[in-house]
matplotlib code that plots the C-alpha trace (Angstrom):
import matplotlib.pyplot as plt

x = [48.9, 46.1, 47.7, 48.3, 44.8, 43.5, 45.4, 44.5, 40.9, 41.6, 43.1, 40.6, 37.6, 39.5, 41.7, 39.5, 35.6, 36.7, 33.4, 31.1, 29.4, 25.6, 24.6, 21.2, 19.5, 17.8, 16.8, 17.4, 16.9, 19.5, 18.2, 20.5, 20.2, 18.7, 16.3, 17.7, 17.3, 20.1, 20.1, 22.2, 23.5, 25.3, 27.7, 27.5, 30.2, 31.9, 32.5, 31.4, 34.9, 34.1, 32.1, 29.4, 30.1, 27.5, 27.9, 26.1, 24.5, 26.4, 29.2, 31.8, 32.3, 35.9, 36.6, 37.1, 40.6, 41.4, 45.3, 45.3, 49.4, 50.8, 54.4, 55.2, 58.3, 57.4, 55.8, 52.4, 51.8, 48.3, 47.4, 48.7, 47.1, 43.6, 43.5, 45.2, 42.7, 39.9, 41.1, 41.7, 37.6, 36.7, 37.5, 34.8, 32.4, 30.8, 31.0, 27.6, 25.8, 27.9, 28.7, 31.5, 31.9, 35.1, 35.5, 33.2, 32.9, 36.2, 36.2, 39.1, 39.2, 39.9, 42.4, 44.4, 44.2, 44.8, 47.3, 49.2, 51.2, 49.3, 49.5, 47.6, 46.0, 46.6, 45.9, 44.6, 43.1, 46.8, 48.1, 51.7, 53.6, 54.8, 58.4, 61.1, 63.7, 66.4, 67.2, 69.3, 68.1, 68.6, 67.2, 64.4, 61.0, 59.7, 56.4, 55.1, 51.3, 51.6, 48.1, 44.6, 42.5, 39.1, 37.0, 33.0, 30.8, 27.1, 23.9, 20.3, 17.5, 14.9, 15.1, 17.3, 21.5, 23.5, 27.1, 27.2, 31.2, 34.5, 37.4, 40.1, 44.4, 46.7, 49.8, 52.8, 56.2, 59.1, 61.3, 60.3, 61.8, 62.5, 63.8, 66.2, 65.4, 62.4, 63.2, 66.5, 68.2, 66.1, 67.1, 65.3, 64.7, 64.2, 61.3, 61.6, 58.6, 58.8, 57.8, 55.5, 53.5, 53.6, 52.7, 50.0, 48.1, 48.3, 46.7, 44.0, 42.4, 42.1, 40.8, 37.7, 37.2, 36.5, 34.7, 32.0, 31.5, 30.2, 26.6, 25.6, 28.8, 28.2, 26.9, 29.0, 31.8, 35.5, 38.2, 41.5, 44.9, 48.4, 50.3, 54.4, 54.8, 58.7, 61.2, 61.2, 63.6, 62.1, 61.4, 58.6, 56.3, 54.5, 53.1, 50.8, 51.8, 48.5, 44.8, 41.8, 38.3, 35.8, 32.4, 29.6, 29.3, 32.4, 35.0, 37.8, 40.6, 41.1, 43.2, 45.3, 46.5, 49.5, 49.6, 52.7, 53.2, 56.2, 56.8, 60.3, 61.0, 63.1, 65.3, 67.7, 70.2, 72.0, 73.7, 72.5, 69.2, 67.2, 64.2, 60.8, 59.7, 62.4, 59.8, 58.2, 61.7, 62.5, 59.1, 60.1, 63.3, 62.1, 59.1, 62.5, 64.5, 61.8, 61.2, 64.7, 65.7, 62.7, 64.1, 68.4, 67.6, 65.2, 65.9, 64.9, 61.9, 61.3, 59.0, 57.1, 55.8, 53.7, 53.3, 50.7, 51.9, 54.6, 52.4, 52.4, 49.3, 50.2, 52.5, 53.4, 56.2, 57.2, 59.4, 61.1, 61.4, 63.1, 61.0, 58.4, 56.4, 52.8, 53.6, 56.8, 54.4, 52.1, 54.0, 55.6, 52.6, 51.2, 54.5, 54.4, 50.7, 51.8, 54.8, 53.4, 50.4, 53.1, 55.6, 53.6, 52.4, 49.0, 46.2, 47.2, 46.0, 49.4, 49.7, 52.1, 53.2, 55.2, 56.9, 59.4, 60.7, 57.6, 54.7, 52.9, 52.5, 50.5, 49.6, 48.7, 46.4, 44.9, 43.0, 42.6, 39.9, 40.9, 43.9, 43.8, 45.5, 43.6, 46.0, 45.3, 47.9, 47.8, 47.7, 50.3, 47.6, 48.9]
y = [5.9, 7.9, 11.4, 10.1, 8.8, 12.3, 14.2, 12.1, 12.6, 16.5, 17.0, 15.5, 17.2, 21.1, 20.8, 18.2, 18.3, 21.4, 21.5, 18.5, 19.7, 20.0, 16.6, 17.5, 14.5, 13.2, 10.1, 10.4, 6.7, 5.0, 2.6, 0.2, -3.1, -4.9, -1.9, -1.5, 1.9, 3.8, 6.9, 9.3, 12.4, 15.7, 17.5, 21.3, 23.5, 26.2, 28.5, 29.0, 27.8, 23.8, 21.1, 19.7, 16.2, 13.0, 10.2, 6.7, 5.6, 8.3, 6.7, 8.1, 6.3, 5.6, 5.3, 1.3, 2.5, 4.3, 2.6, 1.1, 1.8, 0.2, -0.6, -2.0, 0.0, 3.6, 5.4, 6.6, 10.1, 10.8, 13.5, 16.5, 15.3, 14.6, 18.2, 19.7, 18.1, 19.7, 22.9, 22.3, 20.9, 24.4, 26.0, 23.9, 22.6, 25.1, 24.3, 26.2, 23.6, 20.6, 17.7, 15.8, 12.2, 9.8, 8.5, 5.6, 5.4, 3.6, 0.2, -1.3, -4.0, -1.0, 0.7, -1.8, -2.8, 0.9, 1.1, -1.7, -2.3, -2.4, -6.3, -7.6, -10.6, -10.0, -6.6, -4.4, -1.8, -0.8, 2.5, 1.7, 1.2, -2.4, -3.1, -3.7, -6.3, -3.4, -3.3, -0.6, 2.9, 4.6, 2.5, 0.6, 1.4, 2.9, 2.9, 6.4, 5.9, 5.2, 6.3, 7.4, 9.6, 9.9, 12.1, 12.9, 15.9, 15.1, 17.5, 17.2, 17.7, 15.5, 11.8, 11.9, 12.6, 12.0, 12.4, 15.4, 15.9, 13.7, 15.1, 12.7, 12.7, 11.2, 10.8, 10.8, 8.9, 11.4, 8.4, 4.9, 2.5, -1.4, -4.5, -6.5, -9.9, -10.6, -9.4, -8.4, -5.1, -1.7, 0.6, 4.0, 5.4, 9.4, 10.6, 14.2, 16.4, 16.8, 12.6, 13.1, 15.5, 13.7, 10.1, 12.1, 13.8, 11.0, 8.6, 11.2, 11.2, 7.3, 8.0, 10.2, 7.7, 5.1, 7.2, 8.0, 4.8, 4.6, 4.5, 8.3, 9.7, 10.7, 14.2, 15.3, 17.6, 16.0, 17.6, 15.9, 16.6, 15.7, 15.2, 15.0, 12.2, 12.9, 10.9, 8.6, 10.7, 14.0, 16.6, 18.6, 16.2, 16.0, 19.1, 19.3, 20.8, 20.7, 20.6, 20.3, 20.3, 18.3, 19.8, 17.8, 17.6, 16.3, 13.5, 15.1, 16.9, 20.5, 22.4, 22.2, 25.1, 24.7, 25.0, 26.5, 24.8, 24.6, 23.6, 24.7, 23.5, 26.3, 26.6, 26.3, 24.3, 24.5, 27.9, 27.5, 27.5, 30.6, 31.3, 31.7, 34.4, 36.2, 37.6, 34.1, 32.7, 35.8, 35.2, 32.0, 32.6, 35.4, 32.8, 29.7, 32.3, 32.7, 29.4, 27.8, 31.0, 29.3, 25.8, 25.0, 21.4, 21.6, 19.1, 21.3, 23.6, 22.8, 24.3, 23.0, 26.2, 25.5, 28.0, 28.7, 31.4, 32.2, 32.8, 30.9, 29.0, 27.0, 25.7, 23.1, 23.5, 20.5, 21.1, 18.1, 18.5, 17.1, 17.5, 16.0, 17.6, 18.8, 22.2, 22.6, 21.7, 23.8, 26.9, 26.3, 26.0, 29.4, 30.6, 29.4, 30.2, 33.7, 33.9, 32.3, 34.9, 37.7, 36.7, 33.9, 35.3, 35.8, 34.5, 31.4, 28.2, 27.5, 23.7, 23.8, 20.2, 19.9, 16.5, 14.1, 11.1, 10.9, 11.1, 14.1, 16.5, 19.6, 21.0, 24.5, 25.4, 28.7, 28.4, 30.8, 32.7, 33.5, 35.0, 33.1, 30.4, 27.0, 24.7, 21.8, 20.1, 16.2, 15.0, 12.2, 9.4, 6.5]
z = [-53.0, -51.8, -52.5, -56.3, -57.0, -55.2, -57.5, -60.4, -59.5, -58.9, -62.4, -64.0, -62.4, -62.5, -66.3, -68.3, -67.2, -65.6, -63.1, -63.9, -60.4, -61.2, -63.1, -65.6, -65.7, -69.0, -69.8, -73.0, -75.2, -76.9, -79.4, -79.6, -81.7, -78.6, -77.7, -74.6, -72.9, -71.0, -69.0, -69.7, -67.7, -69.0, -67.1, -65.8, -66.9, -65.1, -67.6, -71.4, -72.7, -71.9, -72.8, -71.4, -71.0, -71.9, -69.3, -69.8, -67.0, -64.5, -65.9, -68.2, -71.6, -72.4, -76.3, -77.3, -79.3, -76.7, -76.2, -79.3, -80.5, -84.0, -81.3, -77.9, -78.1, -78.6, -75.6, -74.9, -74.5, -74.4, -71.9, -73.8, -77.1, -75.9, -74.1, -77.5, -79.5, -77.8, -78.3, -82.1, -81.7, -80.9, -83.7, -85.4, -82.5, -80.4, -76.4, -76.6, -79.2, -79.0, -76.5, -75.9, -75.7, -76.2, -79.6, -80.0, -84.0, -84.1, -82.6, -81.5, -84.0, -86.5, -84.5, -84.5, -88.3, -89.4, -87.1, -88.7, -91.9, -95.0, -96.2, -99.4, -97.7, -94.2, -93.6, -96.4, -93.7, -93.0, -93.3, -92.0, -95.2, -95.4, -94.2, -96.5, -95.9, -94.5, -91.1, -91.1, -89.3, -92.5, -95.1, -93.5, -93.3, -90.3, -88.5, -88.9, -87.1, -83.9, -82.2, -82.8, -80.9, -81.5, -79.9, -80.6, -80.5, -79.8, -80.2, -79.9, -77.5, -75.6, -76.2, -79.3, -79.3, -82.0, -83.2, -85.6, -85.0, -85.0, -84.3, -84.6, -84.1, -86.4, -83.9, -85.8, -85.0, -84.8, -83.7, -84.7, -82.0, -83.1, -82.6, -85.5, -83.5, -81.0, -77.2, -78.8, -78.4, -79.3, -82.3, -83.7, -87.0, -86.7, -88.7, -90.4, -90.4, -93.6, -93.7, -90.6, -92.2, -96.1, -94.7, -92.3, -94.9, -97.0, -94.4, -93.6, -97.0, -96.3, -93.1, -94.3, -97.0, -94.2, -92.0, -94.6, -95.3, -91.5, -90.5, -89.7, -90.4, -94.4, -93.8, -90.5, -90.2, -89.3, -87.8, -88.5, -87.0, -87.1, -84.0, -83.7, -80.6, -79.1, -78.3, -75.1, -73.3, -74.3, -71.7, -73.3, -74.8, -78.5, -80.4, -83.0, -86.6, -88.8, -89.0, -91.5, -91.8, -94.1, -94.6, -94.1, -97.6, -98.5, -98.2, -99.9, -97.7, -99.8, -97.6, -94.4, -91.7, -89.9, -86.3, -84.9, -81.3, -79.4, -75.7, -74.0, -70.5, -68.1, -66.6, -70.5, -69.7, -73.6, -74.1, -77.8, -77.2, -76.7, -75.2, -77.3, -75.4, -72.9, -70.8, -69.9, -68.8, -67.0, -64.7, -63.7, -62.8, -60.5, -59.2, -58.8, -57.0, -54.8, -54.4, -53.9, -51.3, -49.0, -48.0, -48.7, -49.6, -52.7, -55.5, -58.4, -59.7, -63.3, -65.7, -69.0, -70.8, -74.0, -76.8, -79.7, -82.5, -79.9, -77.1, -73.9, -73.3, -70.5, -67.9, -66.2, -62.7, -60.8, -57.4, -55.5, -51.9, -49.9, -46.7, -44.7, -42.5, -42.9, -41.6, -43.9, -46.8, -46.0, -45.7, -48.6, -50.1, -49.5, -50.4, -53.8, -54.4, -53.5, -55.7, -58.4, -58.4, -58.1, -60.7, -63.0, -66.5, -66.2, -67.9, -68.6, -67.1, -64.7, -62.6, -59.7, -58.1, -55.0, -54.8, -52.8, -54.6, -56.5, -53.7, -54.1, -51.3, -52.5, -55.9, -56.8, -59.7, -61.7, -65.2, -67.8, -66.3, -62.7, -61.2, -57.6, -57.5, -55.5, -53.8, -51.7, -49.7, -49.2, -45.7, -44.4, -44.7, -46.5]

ax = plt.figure().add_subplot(projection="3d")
ax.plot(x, y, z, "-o")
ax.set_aspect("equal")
plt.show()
């Protein structure tokens, strides 16, 4: 249990505050309704490309919709949209002038009621269309939101902070899973993109509309994008296929750029399916064959490689083992550090995670901007 929460803890400070080392303490007031003053901290960043991050109370403030999902059924894949989101925030938010801070404009309350189905009396916040009598895969009407995702980008100096961004995720059902009878037996409707992205852009507009109508949200910037959640069984996770921005000025949505994201896990099993770029899949065969030639009884060595405009922008290896022993692991270890900085694209943020039956043993990581690899290997300690 310890190696999991470690590596939790590990991920989190290296991919998503990426270096919150030096806290800059500044106790900065927020007037709440009760006038009650909090201190707040900002994190240090390693490198230009990340945000600082605000902390309340040296504590980091989760988003109250954060796990707020229109279904039960339909799982919950949340890690690759929040770090794709903040990429998408870039384009708009400066790291260098803005702050970010979990979503805290949407309470949970609202979440939930635009998450649902639109009802007259019941439920005139919803977005979800409201189901039609069908229960057929075909001709039913299927859930299309499933999640929000809110994040916020804070400026301001001295004693005063303030939202002057929201970026915010529209996640998308690409398979609606449901029920015909309570606890009953579970059925899907697939979603098209064609119906993800009308039923997406749709709900945005709406979405604006109600943010506005916020207190200090009229005059702000808002980043909205659409997000394609997979199936349950899917290997490679969600991608997202659209963005916008509203001006400060504005509430109506004028124009929309598609984003072309694609993730491809290796090795291809289907002979029909080729590879989005050759050159990739070529490296990590050379970096498996390496790999698997070290120890006979390896389970697998499985790669998640995630494109933008064809490019790779990141991957993601998992290897089972089916050893033991701290020296073993640690071997292997440097061996696949050194492989993977031999035969790896480069310049590409690459995680590497050794495994057996689901404990953790060592993990090997490089972002963007080195070309080391760190690893750390996990000690038998329960």
């Amino acid at each position: 249990m310890k190696k999991i929460v470690y590596l939790i803890q590990l991920i989190i400070l290296m991919i998503v505050l990426t270096g919150c080392g030096n806290l800059q303490n500044s106790n900065l007031a927020n007037n709440n309704s009760a006038q009650v003053q909090n201190t707040f901290q900002i994190t240090g960043t390693t490198n230009d490309n990340t945000y600082n991050v605000l902390l309340q109370d040296g504590r980091y403030k989760s988003s109250p919709s954060r796990g707020a999902t229109a279904t039960m059924l339909n799982s919950v894949d949340v890690t690759g949209m929040e770090s794709g989101l903040v990429q998408i925030s870039k384009q708009t938010f400066s790291t260098e002038k803005y702050i970010f801070q979990e979503g805290q404009q949407i309470s949970q309350s609202d979440a939930y009621n635009w998450l649902g189905r639109y009802d007259e009396k019941d439920n005139p916040e919803g977005l979800n269309p409201t189901a039609n009598s069908e229960t057929d895969s075909d001709k039913r009407t299927p859930i299309y939101l499933e999640q929000l995702l809110e994040q916020n980008y804070m400026t301001g100096s001295g004693n005063n902070y303030s939202v002057q961004g929201i970026s915010l995720t529209l996640a998308m059902n690409s398979v609606d899973y449901y029920q015909k009878e309570k606890n009953g037996a579970t059925y899907s409707t697939k979603i098209s993109r064609e119906d993800q992205e009308k039923q997406g852009k749709e709900m945005a507009q709406k979405v604006v509309e109600r943010l506005r109508q916020k207190e200090g949200l009229k005059n702000i910037p808002i980043v909205i994008a659409l997000y394609s959640r997979p199936s349950v069984d899917s290997l490679t996770g969600g991608t997202y296929f659209a963005t916008t921005t509203i001006n400060g000025d504005s509430s109506a949505i004028n124009n929309w750029q598609t984003i072309d994201n694609q993730t491809q896990v290796f090795p291809i099993v289907s002979s029909s399916e080729k590879a989005i770029n050759s050159s990739d899949l070529e490296a990590f065969q050379n970096f498996k064959s390496i790999v698997q030639g070290y120890f006979p009884n390896l389970s697998g060595v499985i790669a998640k490689s995630s494109y933008e405009n064809g490019k790779l922008n990141a991957m993601t290896i998992t290897v089972n083992t089916q050893f033991y022993g701290y020296q073993q692991i640690n071997s292997f270890t440097k061996l696949i550090s050194n492989s993977a900085e031999k035969y790896l694209p480069k310049n590409v943020p690459i995680e590497i995670k050794v495994q057996a039956v689901g404990e953790v043993q060592s993990v090997v990581i490089r972002d963007s901007n080195n070309y080391n690899f760190y690893s750390h290997v996990f000690s038998n300690e329960n």
